[in-house]
N, C-alpha and C positions, 0 to 999 in steps of 0.2 A: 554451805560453803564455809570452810576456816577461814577467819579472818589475820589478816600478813601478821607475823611475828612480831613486831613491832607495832602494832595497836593491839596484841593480845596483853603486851607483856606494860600499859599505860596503865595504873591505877584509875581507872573512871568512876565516876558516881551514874552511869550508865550502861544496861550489857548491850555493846555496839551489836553483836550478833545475834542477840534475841531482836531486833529494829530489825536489823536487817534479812535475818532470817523470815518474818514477821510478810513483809513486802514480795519478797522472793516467791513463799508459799501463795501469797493471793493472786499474784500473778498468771494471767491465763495462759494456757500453751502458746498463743499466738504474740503474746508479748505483752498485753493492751494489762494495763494496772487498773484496776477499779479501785473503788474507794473503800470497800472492805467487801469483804465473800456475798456476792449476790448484791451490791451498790451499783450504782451506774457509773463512770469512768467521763471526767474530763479532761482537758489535754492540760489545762496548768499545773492541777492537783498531779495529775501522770507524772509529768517532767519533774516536781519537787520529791514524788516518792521516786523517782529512777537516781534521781540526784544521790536520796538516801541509800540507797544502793550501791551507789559507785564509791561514796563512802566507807560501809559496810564491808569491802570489798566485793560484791556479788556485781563485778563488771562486765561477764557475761548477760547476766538477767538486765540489766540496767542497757547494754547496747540491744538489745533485744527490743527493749522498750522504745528505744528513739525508731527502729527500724518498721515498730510497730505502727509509730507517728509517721515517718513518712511516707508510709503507705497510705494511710488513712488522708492523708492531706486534700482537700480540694484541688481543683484546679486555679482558684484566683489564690490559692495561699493559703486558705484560711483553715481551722478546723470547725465543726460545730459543738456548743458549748457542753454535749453532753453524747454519749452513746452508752448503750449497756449490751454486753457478749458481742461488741461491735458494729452495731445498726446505730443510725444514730437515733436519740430520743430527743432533742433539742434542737431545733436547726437555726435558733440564734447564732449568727457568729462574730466573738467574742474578740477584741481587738487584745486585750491582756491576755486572751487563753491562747490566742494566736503566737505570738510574739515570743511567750516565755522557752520556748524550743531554744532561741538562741542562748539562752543562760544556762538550759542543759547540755547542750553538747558541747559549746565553750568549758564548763566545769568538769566533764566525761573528759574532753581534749587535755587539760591541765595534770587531771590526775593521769591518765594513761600515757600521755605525749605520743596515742595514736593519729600521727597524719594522714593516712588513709581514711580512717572514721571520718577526720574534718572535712577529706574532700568528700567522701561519696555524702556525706549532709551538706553542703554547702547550697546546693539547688532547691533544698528543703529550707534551709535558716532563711536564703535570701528572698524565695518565693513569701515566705510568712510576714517578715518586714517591709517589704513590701507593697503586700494588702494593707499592715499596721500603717502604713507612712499615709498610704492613698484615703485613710480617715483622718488624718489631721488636720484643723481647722486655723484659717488663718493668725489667730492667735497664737498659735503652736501648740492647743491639747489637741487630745486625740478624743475622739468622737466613740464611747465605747461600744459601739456593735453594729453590725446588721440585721435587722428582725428577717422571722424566717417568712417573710412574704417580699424580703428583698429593700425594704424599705431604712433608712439611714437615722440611728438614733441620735440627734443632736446634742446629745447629754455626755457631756465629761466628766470621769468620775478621780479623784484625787488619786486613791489608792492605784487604781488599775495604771493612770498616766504614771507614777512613778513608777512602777513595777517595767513598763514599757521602757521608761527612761533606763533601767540596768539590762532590761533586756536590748536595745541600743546598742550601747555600751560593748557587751558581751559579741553580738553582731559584726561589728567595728573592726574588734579584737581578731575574732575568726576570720574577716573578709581581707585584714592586713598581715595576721599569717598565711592566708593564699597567694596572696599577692593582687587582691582585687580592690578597687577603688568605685565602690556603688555609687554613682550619682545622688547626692541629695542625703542622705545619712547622714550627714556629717554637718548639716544644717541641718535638719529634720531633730536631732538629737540637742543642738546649741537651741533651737525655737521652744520644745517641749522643756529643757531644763529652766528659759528663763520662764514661760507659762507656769512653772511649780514655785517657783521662788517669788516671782511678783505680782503673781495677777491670779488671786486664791478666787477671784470673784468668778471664776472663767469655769470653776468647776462645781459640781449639786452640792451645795453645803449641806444639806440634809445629810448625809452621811458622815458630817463631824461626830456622830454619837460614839461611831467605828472605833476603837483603837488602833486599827490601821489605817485611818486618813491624818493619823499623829504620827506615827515614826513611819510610814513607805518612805514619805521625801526625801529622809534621813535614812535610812537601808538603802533605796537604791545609789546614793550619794549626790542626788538633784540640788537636796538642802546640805554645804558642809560647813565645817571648821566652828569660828560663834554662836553663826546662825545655827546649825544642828546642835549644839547646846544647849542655844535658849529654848528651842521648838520642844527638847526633851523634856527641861526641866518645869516649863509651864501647864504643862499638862499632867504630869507623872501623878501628882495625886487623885485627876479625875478618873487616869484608867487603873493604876497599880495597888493592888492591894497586899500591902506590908504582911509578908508571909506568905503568901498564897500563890501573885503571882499577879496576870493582868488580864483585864475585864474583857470580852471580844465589845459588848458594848458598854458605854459610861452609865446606862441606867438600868442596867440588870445583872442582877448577882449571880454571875456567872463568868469562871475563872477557865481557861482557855489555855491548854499546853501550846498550841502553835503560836498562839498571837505570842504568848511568852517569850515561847523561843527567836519568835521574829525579833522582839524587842533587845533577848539578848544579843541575835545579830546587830541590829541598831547600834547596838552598846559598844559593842565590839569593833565597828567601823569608824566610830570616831574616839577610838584609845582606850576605852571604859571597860578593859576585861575585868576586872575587880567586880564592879557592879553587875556585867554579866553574867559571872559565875554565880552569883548569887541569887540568883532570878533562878538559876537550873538546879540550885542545888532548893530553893523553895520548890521544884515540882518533881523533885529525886525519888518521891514515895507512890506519886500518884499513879502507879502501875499494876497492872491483871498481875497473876500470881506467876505467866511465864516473862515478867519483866518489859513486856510492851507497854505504853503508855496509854492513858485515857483520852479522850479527847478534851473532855473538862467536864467541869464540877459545877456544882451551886456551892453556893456558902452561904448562911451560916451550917447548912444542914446535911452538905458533903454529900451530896445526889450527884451521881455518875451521870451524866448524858451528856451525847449519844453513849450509849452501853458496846456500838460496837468498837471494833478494833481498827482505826484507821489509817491506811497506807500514807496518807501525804503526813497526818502529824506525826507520827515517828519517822516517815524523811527528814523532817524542819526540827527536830531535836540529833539527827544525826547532823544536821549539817551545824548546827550550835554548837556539837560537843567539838567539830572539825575546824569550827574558827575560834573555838577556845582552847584548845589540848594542841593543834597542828597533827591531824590527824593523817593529815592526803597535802600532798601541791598545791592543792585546790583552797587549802586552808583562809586565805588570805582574798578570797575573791569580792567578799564585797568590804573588805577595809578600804575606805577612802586613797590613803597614801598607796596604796597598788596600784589605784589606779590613774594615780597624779603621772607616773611615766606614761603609762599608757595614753591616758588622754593626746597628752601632748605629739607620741608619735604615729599615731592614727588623723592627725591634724583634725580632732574634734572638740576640743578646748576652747570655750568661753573665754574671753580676757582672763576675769575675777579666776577660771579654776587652774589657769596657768602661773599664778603667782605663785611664789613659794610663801612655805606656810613662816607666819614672823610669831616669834613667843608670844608677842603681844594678843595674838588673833585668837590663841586658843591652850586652854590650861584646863586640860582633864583631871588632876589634881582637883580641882573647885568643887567638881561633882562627886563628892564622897558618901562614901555609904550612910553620911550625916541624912543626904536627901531621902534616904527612908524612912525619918523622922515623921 
């Protein structure tokens, strides 16, 4: 599929239609996106390659995909964590892989301003949030799964609760374009956001190794203004490697396009396109010869693995190049100040995220490309 006129005609340091093309092709007839020709196919990883799609412009294949998901849906909401050519292979089910639907079809809504789409998914968004609410645990995280013998994991995990927190968020957005008012959402989203800000003890710190249990709180906008900030810049040297890009974990040499690209969404949502850009232009080269990206490297010694070709990481570099170029409507979806109106008129705003923002709070200016030192 051609991409519109107007993303042909943007100078990128990326070929949007080779991504996009890339996703299109692994795509099975039935809609269901695996993770690359002959992978097994989860539902987050799905929703972030359909994302890159909708981008792309291939919003056929991309609604294909959602319609693929709600079929496949359970009956309590949920998906299971894993199926391949459609069976499932995983019958964990997964409170983050559940949930993420709403940040797809919210982002598919944005860019098309299809309202038909929003309603015929609305039984689907709201059936998965849901499930996701009816794991949260009095503190306000969310409990990340059910094993497949039915039994309730009591493990919070950081990244997954924040990713939850924008899929929320996204949820909110949808159910107050309908005209629906969910019970409990709207506290379920205020409980989990102060669980991510105040009470780190609530979730498996074992997984601080991650790169993403450093910038989710801050991508989904759980963490903002100082505080996402501070949270960036104290870490930046344990995950980011000057040149290259950033580690998926802090004690293995292993350089990662999507955590990248997350981070330059990160960057992006609290004013830092400068720095952003730069993060994408460090991983401008790391591409197969038809311009699709890797999924990462080692260094010092520049080992490809995984060797294949992955659908969700060139989604998360599509959707990076779209909140840094304004590729799509959708450009702006997880910048912070988007969604300062919104909060407020979906009446799901904290005190603290209802203020406005005062100079004093926050000066992205500070964070200069100096921090790559």
């Amino acid at each position: 599929m051609e991409l519109e006129k107007s993303l042909r005609e943007k100078k990128l340091p990326i070929d949007l239609d080779a991504l996009g093309r890339l996703i299109a092709t692994t795509q099975k007839e039935s809609g269901e996106i695996p993770w690359h020709e002959g992978g097994k196919t989860d539902p987050w990883d799905m929703v972030e390659a359909a994302m890159g799609l909708t981008v792309a412009g291939y919003v056929r294949e991309a609604r294909r995909a959602y319609e693929w998901l709600a079929a496949a849906q359970r009956e309590d909401g949920s998906w299971y964590a894993a199926y391949r050519d459609g069976e499932p292979e995983d019958r964990t089910r997964d409170a983050n892989m559940t949930a993420y639907i709403a940040v797809g079809v919210y982002h598919y809504y944005l860019v098309t301003r299809d309202l038909s789409f929003l309603r015929r998914m609305w039984k689907t968004v709201r059936a998965a949030l849901e499930f996701v609410l009816g794991l949260q645990a009095p503190g306000g995280e969310i409990h990340w799964a059910i094993s497949p013998t039915g039994d309730v994991d009591p493990v919070a995990l950081l990244t997954g609760s924040s990713s939850i927190y924008m899929s929320l968020k996204c949820g909110l957005a949808v159910a107050e374009r309908l005209g629906h008012r969910p019970p409990g959402w709207r506290r379920g989203l205020q409980r989990l956001g102060s669980a991510i800000r105040t009470r780190p003890y609530s979730f498996d710190m074992s997984k601080a190794r991650y790169s993403m249990d450093w910038f989710y709180p801050v991508l989904s906008g759980a963490v903002k203004g100082e505080s996402a900030r501070r949270r960036i810049e104290k870490s930046w040297k344990k995950f980011v490697v000057n040149g290259l890009g950033v580690r998926c974990v802090s004690d293995q040499p292993w350089v990662t396009i999507a955590e990248t690209c997350e981070l330059a969404l990160a960057l992006s949502a609290i004013g830092q396109t400068k720095l952003a850009r730069t993060l994408v232009d460090w991983i401008g080269s790391r591409t197969f010869e038809d311009g699709t990206f890797w999924c990462g490297f080692t260094f010092p010694e520049g080992v490809i693995w995984p060797e294949e070709k992955i659908t969700w990481t060139n989604g998360v570099v599509l959707l990076a190049a779209d909140a840094l170029w304004g590729l799509t409507p959708a450009s702006s979806l997880f910048r912070h100040d988007f969604w300062e109106s919104h909060l407020v008129r979906i009446g799901a705003a904290a005190q603290e995220e209802c203020e406005p923002r005062r100079e004093a709070d926050f000066h992205p200016e500070e964070m200069t490309l100096a921090a790559l030192e």
